[in-house]
C-alpha positions in Angstrom: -24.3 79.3 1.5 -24.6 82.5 3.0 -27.0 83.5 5.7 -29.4 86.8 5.0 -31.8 88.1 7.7 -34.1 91.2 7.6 -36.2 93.1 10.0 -38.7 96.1 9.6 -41.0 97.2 12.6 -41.4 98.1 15.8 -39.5 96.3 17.7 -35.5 96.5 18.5 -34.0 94.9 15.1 -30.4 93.8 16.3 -31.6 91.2 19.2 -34.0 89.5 16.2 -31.3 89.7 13.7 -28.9 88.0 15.5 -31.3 85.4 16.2 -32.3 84.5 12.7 -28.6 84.5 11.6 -28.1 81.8 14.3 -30.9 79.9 13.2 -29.2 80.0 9.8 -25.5 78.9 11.2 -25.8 75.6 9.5 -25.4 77.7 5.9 -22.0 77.8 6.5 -19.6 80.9 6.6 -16.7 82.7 8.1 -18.0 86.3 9.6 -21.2 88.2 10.3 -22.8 91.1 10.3 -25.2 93.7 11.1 -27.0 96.9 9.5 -29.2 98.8 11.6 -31.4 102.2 11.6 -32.6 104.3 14.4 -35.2 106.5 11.8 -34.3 108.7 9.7 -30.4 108.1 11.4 -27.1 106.7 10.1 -26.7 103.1 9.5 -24.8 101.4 12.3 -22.8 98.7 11.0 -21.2 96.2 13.1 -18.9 93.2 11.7 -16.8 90.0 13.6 -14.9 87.8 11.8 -15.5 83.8 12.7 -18.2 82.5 14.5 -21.3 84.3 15.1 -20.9 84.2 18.6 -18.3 87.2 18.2 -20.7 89.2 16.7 -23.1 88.7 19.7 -20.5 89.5 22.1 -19.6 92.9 20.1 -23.1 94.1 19.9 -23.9 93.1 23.4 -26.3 90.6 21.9 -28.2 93.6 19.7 -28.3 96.0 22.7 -25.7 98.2 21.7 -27.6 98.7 17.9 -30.3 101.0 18.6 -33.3 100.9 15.5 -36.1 99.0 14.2 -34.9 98.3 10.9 -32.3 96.1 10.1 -30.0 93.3 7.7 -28.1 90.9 8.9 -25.7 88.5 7.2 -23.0 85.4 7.8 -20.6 85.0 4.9 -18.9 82.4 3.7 -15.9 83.1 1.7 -16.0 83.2 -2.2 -13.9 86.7 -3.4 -11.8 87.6 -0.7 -10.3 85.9 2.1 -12.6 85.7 5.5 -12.0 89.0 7.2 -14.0 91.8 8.5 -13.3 93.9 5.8 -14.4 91.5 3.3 -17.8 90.8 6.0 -21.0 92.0 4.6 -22.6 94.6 4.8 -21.3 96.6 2.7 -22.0 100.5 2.5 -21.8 102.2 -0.9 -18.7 104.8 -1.8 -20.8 108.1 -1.2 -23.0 105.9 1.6 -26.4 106.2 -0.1 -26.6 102.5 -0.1 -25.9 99.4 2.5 -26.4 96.2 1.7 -25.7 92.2 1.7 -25.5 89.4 -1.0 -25.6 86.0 -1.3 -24.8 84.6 -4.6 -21.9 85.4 -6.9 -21.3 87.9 -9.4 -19.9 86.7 -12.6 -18.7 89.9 -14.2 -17.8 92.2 -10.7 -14.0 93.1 -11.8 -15.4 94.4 -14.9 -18.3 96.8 -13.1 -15.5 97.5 -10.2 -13.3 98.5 -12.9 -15.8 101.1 -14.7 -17.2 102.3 -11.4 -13.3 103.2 -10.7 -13.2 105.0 -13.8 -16.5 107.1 -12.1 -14.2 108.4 -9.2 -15.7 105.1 -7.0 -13.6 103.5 -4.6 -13.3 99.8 -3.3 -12.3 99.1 0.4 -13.1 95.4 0.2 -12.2 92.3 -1.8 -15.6 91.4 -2.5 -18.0 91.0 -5.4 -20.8 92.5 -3.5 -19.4 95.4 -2.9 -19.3 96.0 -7.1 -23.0 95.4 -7.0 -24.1 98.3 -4.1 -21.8 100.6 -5.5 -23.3 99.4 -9.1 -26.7 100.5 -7.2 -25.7 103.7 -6.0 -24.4 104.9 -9.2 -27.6 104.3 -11.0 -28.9 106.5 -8.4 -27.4 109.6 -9.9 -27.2 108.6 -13.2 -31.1 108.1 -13.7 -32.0 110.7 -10.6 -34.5 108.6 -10.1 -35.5 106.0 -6.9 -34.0 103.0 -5.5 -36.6 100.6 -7.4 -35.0 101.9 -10.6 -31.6 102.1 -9.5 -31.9 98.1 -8.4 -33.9 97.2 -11.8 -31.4 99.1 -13.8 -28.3 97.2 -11.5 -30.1 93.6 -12.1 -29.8 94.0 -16.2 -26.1 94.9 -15.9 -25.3 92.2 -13.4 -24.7 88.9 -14.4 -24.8 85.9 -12.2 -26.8 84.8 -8.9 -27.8 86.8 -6.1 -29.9 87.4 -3.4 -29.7 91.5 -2.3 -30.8 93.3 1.0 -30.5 96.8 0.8 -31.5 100.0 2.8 -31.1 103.4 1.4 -30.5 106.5 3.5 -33.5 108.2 1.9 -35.9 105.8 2.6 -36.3 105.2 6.0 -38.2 102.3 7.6 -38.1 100.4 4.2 -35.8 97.1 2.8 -35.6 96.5 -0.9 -34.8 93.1 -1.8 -34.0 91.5 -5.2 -33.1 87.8 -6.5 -31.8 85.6 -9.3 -31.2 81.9 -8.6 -30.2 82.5 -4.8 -33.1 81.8 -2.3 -34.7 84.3 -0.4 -38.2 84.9 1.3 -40.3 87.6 2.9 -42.3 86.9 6.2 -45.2 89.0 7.5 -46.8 89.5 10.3 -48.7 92.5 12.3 -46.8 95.1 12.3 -43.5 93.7 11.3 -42.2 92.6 7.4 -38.9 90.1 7.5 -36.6 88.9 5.2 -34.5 86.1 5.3 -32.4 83.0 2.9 -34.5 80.4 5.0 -37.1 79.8 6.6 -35.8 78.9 9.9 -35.0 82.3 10.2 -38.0 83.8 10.6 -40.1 80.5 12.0 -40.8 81.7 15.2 -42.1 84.6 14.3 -44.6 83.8 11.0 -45.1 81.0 9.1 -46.7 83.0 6.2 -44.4 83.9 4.0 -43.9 85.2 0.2 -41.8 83.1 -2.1 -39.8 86.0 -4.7 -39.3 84.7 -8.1 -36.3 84.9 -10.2 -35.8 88.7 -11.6 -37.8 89.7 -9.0 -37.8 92.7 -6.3 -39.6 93.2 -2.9 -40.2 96.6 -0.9 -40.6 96.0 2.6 -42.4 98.2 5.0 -43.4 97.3 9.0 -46.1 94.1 8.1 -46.0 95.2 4.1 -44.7 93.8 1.0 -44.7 95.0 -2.4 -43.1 93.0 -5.6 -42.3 94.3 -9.2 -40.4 92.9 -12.1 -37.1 93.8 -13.2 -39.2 96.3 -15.4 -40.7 97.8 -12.4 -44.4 96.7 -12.9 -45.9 95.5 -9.6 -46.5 92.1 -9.5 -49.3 90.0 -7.0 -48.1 87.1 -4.8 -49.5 84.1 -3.5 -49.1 84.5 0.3 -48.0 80.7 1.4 -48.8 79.1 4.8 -45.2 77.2 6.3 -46.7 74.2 8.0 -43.7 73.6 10.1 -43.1 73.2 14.0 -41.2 75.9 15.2 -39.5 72.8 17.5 -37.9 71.2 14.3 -35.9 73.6 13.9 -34.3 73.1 17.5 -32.0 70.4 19.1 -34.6 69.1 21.5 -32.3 68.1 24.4 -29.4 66.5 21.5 -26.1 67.7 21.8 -25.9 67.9 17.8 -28.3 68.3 15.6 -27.1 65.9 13.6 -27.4 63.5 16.4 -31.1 64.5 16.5 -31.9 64.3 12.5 -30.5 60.7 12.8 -33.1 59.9 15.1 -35.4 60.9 13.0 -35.2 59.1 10.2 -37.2 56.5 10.9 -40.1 59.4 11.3 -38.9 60.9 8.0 -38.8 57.3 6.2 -42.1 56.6 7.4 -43.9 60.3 6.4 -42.8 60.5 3.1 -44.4 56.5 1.9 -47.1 57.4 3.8 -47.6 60.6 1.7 -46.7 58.6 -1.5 -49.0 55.5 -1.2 -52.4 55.0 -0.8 -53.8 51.2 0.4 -50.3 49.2 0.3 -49.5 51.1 -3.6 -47.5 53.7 -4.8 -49.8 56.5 -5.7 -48.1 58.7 -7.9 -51.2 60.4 -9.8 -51.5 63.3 -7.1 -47.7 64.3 -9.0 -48.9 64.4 -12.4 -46.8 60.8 -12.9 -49.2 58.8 -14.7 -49.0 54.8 -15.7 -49.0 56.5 -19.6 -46.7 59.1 -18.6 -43.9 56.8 -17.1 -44.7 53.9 -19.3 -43.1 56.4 -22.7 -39.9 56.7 -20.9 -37.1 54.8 -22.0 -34.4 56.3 -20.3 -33.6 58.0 -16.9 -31.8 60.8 -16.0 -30.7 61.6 -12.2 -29.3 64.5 -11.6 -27.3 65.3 -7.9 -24.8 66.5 -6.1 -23.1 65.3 -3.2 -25.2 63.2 -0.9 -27.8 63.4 -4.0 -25.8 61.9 -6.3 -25.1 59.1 -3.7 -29.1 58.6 -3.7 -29.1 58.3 -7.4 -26.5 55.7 -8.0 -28.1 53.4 -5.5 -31.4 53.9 -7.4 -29.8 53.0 -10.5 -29.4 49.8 -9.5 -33.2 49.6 -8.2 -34.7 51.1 -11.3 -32.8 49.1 -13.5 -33.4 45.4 -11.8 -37.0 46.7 -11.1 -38.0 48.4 -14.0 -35.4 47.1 -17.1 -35.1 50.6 -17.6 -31.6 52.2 -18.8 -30.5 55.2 -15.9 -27.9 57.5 -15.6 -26.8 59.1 -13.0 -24.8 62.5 -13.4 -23.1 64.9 -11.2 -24.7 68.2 -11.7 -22.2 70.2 -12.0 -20.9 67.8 -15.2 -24.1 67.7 -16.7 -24.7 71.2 -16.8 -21.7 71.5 -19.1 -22.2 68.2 -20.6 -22.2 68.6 -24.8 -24.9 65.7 -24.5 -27.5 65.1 -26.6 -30.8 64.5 -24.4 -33.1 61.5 -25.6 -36.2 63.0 -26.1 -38.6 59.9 -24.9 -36.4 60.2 -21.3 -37.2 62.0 -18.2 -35.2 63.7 -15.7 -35.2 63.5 -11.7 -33.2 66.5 -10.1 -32.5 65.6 -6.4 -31.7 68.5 -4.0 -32.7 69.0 -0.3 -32.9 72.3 0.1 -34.2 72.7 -3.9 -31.8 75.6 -4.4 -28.8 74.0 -5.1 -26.9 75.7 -8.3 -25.7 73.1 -10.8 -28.6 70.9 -10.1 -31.3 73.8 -10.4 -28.9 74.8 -14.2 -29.4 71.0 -15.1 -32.9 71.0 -14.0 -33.2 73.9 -16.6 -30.9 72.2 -19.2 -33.3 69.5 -19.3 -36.3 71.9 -19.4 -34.5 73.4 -22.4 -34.4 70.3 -24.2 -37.9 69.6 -24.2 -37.8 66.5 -21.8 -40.1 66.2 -18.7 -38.0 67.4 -15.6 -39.3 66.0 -12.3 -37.7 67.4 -8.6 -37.4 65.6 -5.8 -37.3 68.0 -2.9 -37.7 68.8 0.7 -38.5 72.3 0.5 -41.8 73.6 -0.6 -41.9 76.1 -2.7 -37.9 76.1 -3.1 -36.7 77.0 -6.8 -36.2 73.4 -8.5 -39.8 72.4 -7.0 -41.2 75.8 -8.6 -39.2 74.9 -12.0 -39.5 71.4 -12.1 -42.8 70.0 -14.7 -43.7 67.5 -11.7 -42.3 68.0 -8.2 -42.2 64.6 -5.8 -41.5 66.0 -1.9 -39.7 64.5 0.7 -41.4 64.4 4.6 -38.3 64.8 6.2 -38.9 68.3 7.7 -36.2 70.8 8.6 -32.7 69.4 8.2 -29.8 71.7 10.3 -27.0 69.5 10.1 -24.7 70.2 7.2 -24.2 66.9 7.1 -27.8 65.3 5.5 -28.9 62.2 6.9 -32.8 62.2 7.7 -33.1 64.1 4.2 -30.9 61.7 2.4 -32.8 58.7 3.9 -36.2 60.4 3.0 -34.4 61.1 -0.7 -34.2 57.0 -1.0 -38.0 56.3 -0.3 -39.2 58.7 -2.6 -36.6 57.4 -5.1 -37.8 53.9 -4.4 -41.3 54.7 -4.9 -40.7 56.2 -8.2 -38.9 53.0 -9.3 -42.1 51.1 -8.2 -44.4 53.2 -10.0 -42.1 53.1 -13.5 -42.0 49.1 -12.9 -45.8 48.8 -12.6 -46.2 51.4 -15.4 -43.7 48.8 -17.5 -45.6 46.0 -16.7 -42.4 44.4 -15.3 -44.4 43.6 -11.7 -47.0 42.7 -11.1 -49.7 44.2 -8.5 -48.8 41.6 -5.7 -44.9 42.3 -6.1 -45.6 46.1 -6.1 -47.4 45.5 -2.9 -44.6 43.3 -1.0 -42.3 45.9 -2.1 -44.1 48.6 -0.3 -44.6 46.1 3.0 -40.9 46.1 2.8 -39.9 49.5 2.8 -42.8 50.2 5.4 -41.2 47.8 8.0 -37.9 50.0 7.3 -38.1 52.6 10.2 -38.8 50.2 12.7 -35.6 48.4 11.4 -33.8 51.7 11.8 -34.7 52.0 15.3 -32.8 48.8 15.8 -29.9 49.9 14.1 -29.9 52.8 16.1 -29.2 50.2 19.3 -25.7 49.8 18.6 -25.1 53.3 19.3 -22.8 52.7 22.3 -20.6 49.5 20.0 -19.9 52.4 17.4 -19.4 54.8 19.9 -16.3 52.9 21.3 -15.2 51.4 18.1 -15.1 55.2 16.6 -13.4 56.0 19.7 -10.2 54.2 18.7 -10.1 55.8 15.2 -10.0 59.0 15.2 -5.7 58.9 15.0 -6.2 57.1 11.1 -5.2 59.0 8.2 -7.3 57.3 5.5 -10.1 55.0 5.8 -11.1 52.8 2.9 -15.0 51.8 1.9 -15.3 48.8 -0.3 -19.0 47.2 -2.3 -20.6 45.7 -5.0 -23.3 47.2 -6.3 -25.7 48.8 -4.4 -23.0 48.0 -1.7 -20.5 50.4 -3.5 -23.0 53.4 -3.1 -23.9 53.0 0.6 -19.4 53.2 0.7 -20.2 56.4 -1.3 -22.0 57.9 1.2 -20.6 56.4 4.1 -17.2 57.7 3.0 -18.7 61.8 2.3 -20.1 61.2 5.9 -16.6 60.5 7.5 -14.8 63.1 5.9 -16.9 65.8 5.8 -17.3 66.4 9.4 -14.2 64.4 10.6 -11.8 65.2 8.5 -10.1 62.2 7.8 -9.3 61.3 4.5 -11.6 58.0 3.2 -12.8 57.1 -0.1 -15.2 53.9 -1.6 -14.4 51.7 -4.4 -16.0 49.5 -6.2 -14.6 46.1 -5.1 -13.9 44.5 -7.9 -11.5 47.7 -8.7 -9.0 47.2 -5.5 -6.8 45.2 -7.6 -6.7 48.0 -10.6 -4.0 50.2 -8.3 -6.1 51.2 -5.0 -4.8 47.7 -3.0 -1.7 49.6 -2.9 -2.2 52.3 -0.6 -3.5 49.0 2.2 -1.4 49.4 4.7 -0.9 47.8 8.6 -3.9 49.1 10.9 -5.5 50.9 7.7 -9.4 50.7 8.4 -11.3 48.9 5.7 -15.1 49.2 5.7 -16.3 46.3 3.4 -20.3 46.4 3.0 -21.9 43.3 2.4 -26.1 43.2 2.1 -26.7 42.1 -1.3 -26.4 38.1 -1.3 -25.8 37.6 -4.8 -22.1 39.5 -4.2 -20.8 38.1 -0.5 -18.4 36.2 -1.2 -17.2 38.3 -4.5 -16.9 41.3 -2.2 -15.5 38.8 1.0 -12.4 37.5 -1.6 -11.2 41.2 -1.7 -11.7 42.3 1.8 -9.5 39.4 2.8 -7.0 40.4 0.3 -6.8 44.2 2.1 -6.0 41.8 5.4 -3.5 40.0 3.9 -1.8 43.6 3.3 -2.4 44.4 6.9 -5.6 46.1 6.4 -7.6 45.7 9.5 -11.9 44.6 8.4 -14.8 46.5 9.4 -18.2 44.7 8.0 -21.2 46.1 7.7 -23.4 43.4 6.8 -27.0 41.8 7.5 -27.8 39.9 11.1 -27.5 36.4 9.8 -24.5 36.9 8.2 -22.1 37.0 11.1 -20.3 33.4 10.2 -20.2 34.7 5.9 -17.9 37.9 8.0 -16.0 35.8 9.7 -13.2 37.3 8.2 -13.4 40.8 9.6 -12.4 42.2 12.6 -15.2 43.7 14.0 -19.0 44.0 12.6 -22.0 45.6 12.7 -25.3 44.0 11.8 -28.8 45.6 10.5 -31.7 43.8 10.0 -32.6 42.3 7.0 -35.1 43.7 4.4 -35.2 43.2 0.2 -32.0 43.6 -1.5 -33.2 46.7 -3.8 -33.9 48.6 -0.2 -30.9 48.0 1.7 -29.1 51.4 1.5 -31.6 52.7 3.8 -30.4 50.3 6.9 -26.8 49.7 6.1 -26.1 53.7 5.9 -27.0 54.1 9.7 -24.4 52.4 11.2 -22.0 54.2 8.8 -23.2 57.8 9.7 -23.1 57.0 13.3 -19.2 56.4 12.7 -18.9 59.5 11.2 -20.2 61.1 14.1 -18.6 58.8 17.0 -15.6 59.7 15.2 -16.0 63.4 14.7 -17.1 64.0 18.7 -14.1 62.1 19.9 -12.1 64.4 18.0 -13.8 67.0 19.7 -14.8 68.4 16.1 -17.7 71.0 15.5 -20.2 67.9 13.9 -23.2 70.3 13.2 -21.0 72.8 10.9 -17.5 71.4 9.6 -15.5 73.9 8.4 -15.5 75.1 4.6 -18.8 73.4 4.3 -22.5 74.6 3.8 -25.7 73.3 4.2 -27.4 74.7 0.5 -24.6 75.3 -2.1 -26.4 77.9 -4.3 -23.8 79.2 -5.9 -21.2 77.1 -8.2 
């Protein structure tokens, strides 16, 4: 959530501003805004509410914003309502201090209200603005710099935040600090930047700095200096980004989420390769050992969202695979959980962008406890992979799309290579079954590309949809979790209401909101539960419920009973998510473009929730 961009050198800031904050659109927010400085001149602050596009237009795409050193920042709405009073950045009371945040800060009414009783005054709604004025005030009080004003600032605020400041004394110079919101610094020749991701500054370096928690950075033109919160400088690792610029951009799709769907049979395909080694999961290169995984005797998975979806289909596998107990929590229940942690169990935090909130506080929970924590990430270097005792990567590169689906799919293998691994390490397969498994998932992405053939049948079925009010996803099993995340898909970027339930649960109340016409998606590819899960969709049509089945080619006859179908290709049971999901995210976003919705970045939504 939340955008942050800076620039220091010798170039015009605005024009490269503006373009990182675009390249960070898929965050998530409301309004923008820029800081700039001509010198030793004022700040020039310019804010637009809504898109960023209104910012461009105000600032005559940077021209008007004269300086080379600059923040920039897109907001997305958590204390006070979207507006560009509320827009970042915010200058300090006396105007000693500008800044922007991302993050949230716990305890703000509590510094707003003893900075009031310091003669301060608040134009805004906002938590951030409690934090620069917080800043400013430590100014005076200590007479001292704005490293010690920041450090002092950082042990009174409590909370997450990532902080770009300038200061009207120090000219040609960004200060940044961070807790448990992301943030990096860029460098090149000349020219230092800052920014929440790295597609932001891509196209201009690739080496970057990665600033730990309680951490603060001093940037000057192609310089960067770090200290702790106690003001002691600090050395970093300067890391290389090995990522194509081109990733980043649509490459001729209208949507990138068009585009990442097209790539999943690339990301499917790099990630096994980087996690077996002649036809067997290779874990060792993760620290994941045949004795390591063979103590465990219970599995946490830990997710949120489209994460969570990963881990309740790989309950099932780990559990038929392995005869190994798994749960799988939300993160944001776990975290507050009163739960006693087994101490011969391990923990897998899933998170794409490895900065999400309540999975990185239950990563930490489980840390706490004393139980190994591994990440499963797509982000190097990101906080959960820094955190986590062993860190398992995804190959799925950069994902735009609010919506995940190459990342997700990615999320699976990873997840399914980790259940091979335990089941090997359990002794519950044997070397030739460990092998066929991997032979299965590896002829996945060329079964993907055939799903992706019914593009146009979709297309047209999605076409006549997009008047429903609810839409209904029914499974068994491993079936029930692919409705999980077919479901999220649909609503999130089209807005219509849908939900998944378990099958066997339509007659325990949900049968009763079936009405004529009302879309039910039944998903049938585990054999073993057909005709169990056939039985109820055709008590849904006997209420008027009109049948959509997403099954396996083969199968057409056993859905004879639906409507309309779409088939993927067959491949082992355990493995299935990874082909029946396609169909159902190219309905989402059939459905969302004929409504002529914005499919790349629905509204109240963000890419990276790193805040709670």
């Amino acid at each position: 959530m939340c955008g942050i961009v800076g620039y220091v050198g010798a170039k015009q800031a605005a024009p490269i501003l503006l373009e990182g904050l675009s390249k960070l659109e898929y965050r998530g927010y409301d309004s923008a805004g820029l800081a700039v400085r001509d010198g030793e001149g004022d700040f020039q602050i310019v804010k637009a509410k809504g898109r960023l596009a209104a910012l461009i237009e105000k600032t005559d795409g940077g021209k008007a914003l004269r300086g080379g050193c600059g923040i920039g920042h897109t907001r997305w709405a958590t204390h006070g309502e979207p507006s560009e009073t509320n827009a970042h950045p915010h200058l300090s009371y006396k105007g000693l201090v500008v800044g922007v945040h991302n993050g949230i800060i716990e305890n703000y009414q509590e510094i707003k209200q003893r900075l009031i009783r310091h003669g301060y005054v608040f134009h805004s709604q906002t938590d951030t603005e409690a934090a620069i004025n917080l800043i400013e005030y430590y100014l005076f009080k200590y007479k001292a710099g704005p490293l010690q004003a920041i450090a002092h600032a950082m042990m009174r605020i409590r909370g997450s935040y990532a902080l770009e400041l300038m200061f009207t004394d120090q000219p040609g110079k960004i200060y940044a600090a961070r807790k448990d919101s992301p943030m990096i610094i860029g460098l090149t020749e000349g020219e230092s930047y800052v920014a929440s991701d790295v597609p932001a500054i891509l196209k201009h370096t690739r080496d970057v700095y990665y600033i730990g928690n309680q951490e603060i950075a001093v940037l000057t033109a192609g310089k960067a200096e770090f200290y702790n919160i106690d003001e002691e400088p600090i050395e970093k690792e300067l890391v290389h980004v090995d990522m194509d610029p081109s990733a980043a951009e649509k490459g001729g799709y209208r949507h990138f989420m068009m585009k990442e769907i097209h790539e999943e049979p690339k990301s499917v395909k790099d990630t096994l390769n980087a996690l077996t080694k002649d036809g067997k999961v290779d874990l060792s290169a993760y620290g994941l050992t045949r004795e390591v995984l063979a103590s465990k005797k219970l599995i946490y998975i830990i997710g949120c969202g489209s994460a969570f979806h990963v881990g309740a289909a790989l309950q099932y596998v780990i559990e038929g695979m392995a005869n190994t107990a798994v749960r799988v929590e939300y993160a944001s229940e776990f975290r507050y959980r009163k739960l006693p942690l087994e101490q011969d169990s391990l923990l897998i935090v899933i998170s794409q962008s490895g900065e999400t909130a309540d999975s990185l506080a239950a990563l930490r929970k489980g840390k706490a406890a004393g139980i190994l924590t591994i990440g499963i990430v797509n982000v190097i270097g990101s906080t959960i992979a820094r955190e986590a005792d062993r860190v398992i990567y995804t190959v799925a590169g950069p994902e735009i799309a609010v919506a995940t689906t190459k990342a997700y799919s990615a999320q699976l293998i990873a997840g399914y290579a980790f259940a091979i691994a335990l089941a090997k390490a359990k002794g519950t397969i044997s070397e030739e079954t460990e092998m066929a498994y991997v032979k299965e998932i590896a002829s996945i992405p060329a079964k993907i590309e055939t799903c992706l053939k019914q593009q146009e049948a979709i297309q047209r079925f999605a076409s006549k949809r997009i008047n429903d009010r609810d839409i209904f996803f029914v499974g068994r099993g491993i079936d029930y979790c692919i409705g999980l995340e077919g479901s999220l898909k649909l609503k999130e970027i089209s807005y219509i209401h849908s939900e998944a339930y378990a099958a066997g649960e339509l007659k325990h109340g949900t049968i009763s909101l079936i009405e004529p016409n009302t879309l039910v998606v039944g998903i049938l590819t585990q054999p073993e539960l057909y005709e169990k899960t056939i039985s109820n969709m055709v008590e849904c049509k006997s209420r008027g419920g009109y049948l959509l089945a997403v099954s396996t080619m083969g199968n057409e006859d056993a859905c004879k009973v639906a409507d309309i179908g779409f088939y993927v290709p067959s491949v082992n049971p355990y493995f299935m998510t990874s082909l029946a999901i396609i169909p159902l995210q190219l309905l989402a976003y059939y459905v969302a473009v004929s409504k002529g919705l914005d499919v790349d970045k629905p509204r109240n939504l963000a890419k990276s929730v790193t805040v709670e």
